[in-house]
N, C-alpha and C positions, 0 to 999 in steps of 0.2 A: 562583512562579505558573506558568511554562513548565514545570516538573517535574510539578507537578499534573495539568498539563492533559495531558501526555505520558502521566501513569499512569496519568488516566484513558481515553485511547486506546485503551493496552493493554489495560487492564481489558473494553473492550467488542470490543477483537478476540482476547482468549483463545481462544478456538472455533479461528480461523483459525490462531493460532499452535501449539497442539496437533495439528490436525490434518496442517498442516506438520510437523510433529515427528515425529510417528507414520510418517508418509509416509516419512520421509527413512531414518527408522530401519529400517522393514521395508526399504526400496529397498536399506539397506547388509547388508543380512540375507540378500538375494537373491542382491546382488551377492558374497557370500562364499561364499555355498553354490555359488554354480554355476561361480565361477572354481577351475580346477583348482590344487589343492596345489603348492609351490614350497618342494621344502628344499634346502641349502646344505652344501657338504663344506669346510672351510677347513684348511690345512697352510701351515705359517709357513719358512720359507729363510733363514739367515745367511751372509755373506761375511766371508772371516775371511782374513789374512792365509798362504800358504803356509810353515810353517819349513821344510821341507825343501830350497825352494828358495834361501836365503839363508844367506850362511856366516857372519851373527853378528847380537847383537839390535839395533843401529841401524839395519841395512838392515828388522830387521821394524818398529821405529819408525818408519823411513819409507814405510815402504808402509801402513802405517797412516790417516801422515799425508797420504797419496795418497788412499785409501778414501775419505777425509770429502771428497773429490769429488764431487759431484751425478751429476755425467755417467757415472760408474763405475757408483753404485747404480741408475740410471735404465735404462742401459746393460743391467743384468743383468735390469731388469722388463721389457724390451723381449724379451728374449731367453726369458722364462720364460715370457709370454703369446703368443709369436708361436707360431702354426700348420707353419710350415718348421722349428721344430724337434723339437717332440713328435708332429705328423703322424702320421711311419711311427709312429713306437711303438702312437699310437690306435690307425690302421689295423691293427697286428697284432693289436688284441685286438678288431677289429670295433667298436668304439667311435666311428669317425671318423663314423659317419650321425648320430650323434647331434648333434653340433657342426655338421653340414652342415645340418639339417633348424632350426637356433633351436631347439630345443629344451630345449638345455641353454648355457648360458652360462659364460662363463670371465673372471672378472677379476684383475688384479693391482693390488697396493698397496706402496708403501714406505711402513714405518712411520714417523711423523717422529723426527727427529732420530736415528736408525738405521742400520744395515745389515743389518736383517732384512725380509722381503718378506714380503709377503701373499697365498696364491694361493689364490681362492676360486671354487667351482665351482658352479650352479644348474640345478635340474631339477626335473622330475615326481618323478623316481624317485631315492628316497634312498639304494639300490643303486648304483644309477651314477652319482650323484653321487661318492662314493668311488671308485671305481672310476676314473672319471677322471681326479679328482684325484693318485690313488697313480700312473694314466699320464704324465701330466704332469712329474709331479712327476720320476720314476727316467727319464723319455727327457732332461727338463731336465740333470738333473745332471751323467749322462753326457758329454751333447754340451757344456755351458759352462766343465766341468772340464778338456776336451780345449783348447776355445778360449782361455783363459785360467786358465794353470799356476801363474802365481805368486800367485795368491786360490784359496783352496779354497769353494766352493757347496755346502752341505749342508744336511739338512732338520733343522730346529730342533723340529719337531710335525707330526706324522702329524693326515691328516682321521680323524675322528670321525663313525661312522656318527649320519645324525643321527634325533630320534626323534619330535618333532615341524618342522609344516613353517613356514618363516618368512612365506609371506603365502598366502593372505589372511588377515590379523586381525579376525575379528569383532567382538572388546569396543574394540579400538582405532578400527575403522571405524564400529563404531554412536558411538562418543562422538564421533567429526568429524564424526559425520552428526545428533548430538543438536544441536551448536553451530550447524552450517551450516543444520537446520530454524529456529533459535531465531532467527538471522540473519535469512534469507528470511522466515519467520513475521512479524517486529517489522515486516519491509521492506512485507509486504501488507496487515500494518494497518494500515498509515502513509498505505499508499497508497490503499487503504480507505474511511480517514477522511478524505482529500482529495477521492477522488470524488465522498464521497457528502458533504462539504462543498459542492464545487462542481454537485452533481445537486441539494442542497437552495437553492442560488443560486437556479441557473435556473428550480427550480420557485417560487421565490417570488416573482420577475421574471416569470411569468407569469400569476399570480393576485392581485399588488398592482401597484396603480395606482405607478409610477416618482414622480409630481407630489404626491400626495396621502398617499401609503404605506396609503390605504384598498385593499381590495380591487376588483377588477375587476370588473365588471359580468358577467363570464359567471360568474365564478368563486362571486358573491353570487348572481345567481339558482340557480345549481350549489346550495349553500348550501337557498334555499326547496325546491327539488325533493325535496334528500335528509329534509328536516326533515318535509315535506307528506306523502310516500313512506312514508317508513320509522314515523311516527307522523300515523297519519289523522286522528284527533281530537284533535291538539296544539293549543295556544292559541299565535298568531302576533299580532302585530303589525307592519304597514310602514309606514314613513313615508318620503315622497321629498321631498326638502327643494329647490327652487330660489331658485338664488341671482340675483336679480334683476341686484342693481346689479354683482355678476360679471361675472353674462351681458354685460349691455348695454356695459362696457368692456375685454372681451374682445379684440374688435379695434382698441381705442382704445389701450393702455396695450403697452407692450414686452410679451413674454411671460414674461417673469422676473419682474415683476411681478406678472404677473398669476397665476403660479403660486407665488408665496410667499404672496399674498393664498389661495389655495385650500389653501393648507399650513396656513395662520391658522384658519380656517375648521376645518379637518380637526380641528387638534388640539385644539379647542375644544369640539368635538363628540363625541371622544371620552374627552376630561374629564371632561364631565358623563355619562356613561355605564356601565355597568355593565362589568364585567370579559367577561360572556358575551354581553353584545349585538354586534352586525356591523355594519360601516358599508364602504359601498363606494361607490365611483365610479359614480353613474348614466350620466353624460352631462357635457358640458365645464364645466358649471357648475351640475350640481347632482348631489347626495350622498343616500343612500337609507340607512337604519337598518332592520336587523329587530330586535327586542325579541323572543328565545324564550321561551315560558312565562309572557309577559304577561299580567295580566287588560284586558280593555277598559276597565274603571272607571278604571285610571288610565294607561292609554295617555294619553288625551288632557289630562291635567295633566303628563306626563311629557313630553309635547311645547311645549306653551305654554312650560314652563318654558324648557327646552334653547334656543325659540327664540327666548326675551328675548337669552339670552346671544352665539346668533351676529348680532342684528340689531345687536350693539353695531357704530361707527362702526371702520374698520381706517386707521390711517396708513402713508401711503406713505412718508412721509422724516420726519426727525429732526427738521424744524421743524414736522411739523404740519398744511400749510398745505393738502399735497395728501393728501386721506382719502376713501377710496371706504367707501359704505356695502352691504353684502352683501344686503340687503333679502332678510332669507330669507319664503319663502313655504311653508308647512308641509303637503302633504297625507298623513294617514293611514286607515289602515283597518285593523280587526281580522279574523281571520281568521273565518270560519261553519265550524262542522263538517263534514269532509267536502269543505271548497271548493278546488277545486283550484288551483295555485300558480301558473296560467298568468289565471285570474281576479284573484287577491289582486291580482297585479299589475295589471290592466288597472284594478280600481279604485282602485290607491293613485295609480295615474297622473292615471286622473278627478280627484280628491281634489283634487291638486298642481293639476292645470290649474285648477280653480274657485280656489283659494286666491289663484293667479298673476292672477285675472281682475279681485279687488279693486284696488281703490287701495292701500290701506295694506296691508304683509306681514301676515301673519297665520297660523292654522293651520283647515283646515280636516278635522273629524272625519267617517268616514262610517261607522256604525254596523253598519249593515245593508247584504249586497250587493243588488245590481241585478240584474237575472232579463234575462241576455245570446241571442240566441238564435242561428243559424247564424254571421249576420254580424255577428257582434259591434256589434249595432244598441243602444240600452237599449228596454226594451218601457215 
């Protein structure tokens, strides 16, 4: 089920994941064009036992068995990347500004389990990359040969001018940059889909009633405006429903009760009801229906009905004993062509107050509106 619901995420943030993608791709596409070229001269060095100094083959056995010393081989990378020794040499061939300026890099490696070295050089220019390299390498020799007689230091492999350069790699950096969009991408879907989880919270927390889970009174008239607006001669119907015996123990009863009782209420109301009718929150104890594209012929049997069903008796406890009755009072009115939404209302209001004014609940229809004039007087 959590997999489902994950693919469909993704499914609605492809746009954002692609477009990460793209993004990241060209950005690594940039980044390669406009970083300067870096090639690499590498020449390999073995230390190898001196015969000429040793007058028979166990003394070269054991110097052998001296070699397989760390500190020996270590010993000789220290000496073969340090600057005090190939220096002058550089300097003779004008070579040392290079090495002064970072421009061109110089590292050493022991191969493992060996006595072969690694001397590898880096730069813009694949000319002097070699070039350094071979400096290095013939000032090395020289000098490490003098300091240490009884090991001969010799070059195993000459650098190799090289022909392409080792970075930037563009097929290599677009596919870490394919992965790292795809990463990011998934990441702002996710995120996405939380916000606009929690932006559809909040908006729904502010247009349904918390008590009722009907709609909110501004939200419902919001509702009449756009409906009146946007289709002039639509057919409306409202009805504002007050609940009598609510109301009157409203501040009688805890309010937990008194809002499970309007929960009752609610969901009863919207049982009997069609899938596209509205019900909202009028006021603390009573609830309002618009019926869209009603005819008036049977608004008002649409009402009788509905309010048999909420005048039924509600019990408060498991025995029975304590039962408020909702005494709903039913006023409605159909809408007149043309009649504007801030009218509909003032007479579904009439409607409800005259219904509220009987004795017994009831519904009261009002057919025809009432000719309002500045101050909303009835003429």
């Amino acid at each position: 089920m959590e997999i489902n619901l994950y693919l469909r995420m993704l499914q609605r943030g492809w746009g954002i994941i692609t477009v990460v993608v793209l993004a990241a791709v060209n950005l690594s596409f940039l980044v390669s064009y406009l970083t300067p070229p870096v090639y690499e001269a590498s020449s390999r060095f073995v230390v190898s036992p001196n015969a000429d100094v040793y007058s028979n083959t166990w003394d070269i056995v054991d110097s052998l068995d001296t070699l397989d010393r760390r500190s020996i081989i270590n010993t000789y990378k220290e000496l073969l990347a340090s600057p005090s020794v190939f220096g002058d040499g550089l300097a003779d061939q004008n070579l040392n500004s290079a090495l002064l300026n970072d421009e061109y890099g110089v590292s050493v490696i022991v191969v493992p389990d060996t006595n072969i070295l690694r001397l590898t050089v880096s730069g813009p220019d694949p000319a002097m990359v070699v070039a350094i390299a071979n400096a290095i390498g013939n000032e090395s020799l020289g000098y490490i040969n003098r300091l240490y007689p009884v090991y001969i230091f010799s070059i195993l492999d000459a650098p190799e001018m090289p022909t392409k350069p080792v970075r930037p790699e563009p097929v290599r950096n677009a596919a870490l940059a394919v992965l790292i969009g795809l990463v990011l991408g998934v990441g702002l879907a996710f995120s996405r889909e939380q916000l606009q989880f929690a932006f559809d919270r909040l908006k729904e927390r502010s247009i349904v009633d918390t008590v009722t889970s009907a709609f909110t009174r501004s939200h419902f008239e919001r509702r009449i405006r756009e409906m009146t607006v946007q289709n002039p001669d639509t057919q409306l119907s409202l009805g504002i429903i007050n609940f009598r015996g609510i109301d009157e123990g409203y501040d009688v009863f805890p309010q937990a009760v008194v809002d499970r009782v309007l929960q009752r209420v609610s969901q009863t109301l919207k049982n009997e009801l069609r899938g596209r009718d509205i019900v909202g929150r009028w006021e603390r104890a009573r609830l309002a229906v618009l019926l869209p594209s009603a005819p008036s012929s049977a608004t008002e049997s649409t009402f009788k009905r509905i309010q048999k069903y909420l005048a039924e008796p509600i019990r408060l406890n498991e025995s029975g004993d304590i039962v408020i009755h909702p005494d709903p009072c039913v006023g409605v009115v159909s809408r007149d062509q043309f009649e504007t939404d801030e009218k509909l209302i003032k007479r579904a209001e009439t409607a409800m107050e005259q219904a509220s004014a009987f004795g017994a609940p009831g519904v009261v229809f009002l057919s025809t509106p009432f000719l309002l004039d500045d101050e909303d007087e009835i003429v």
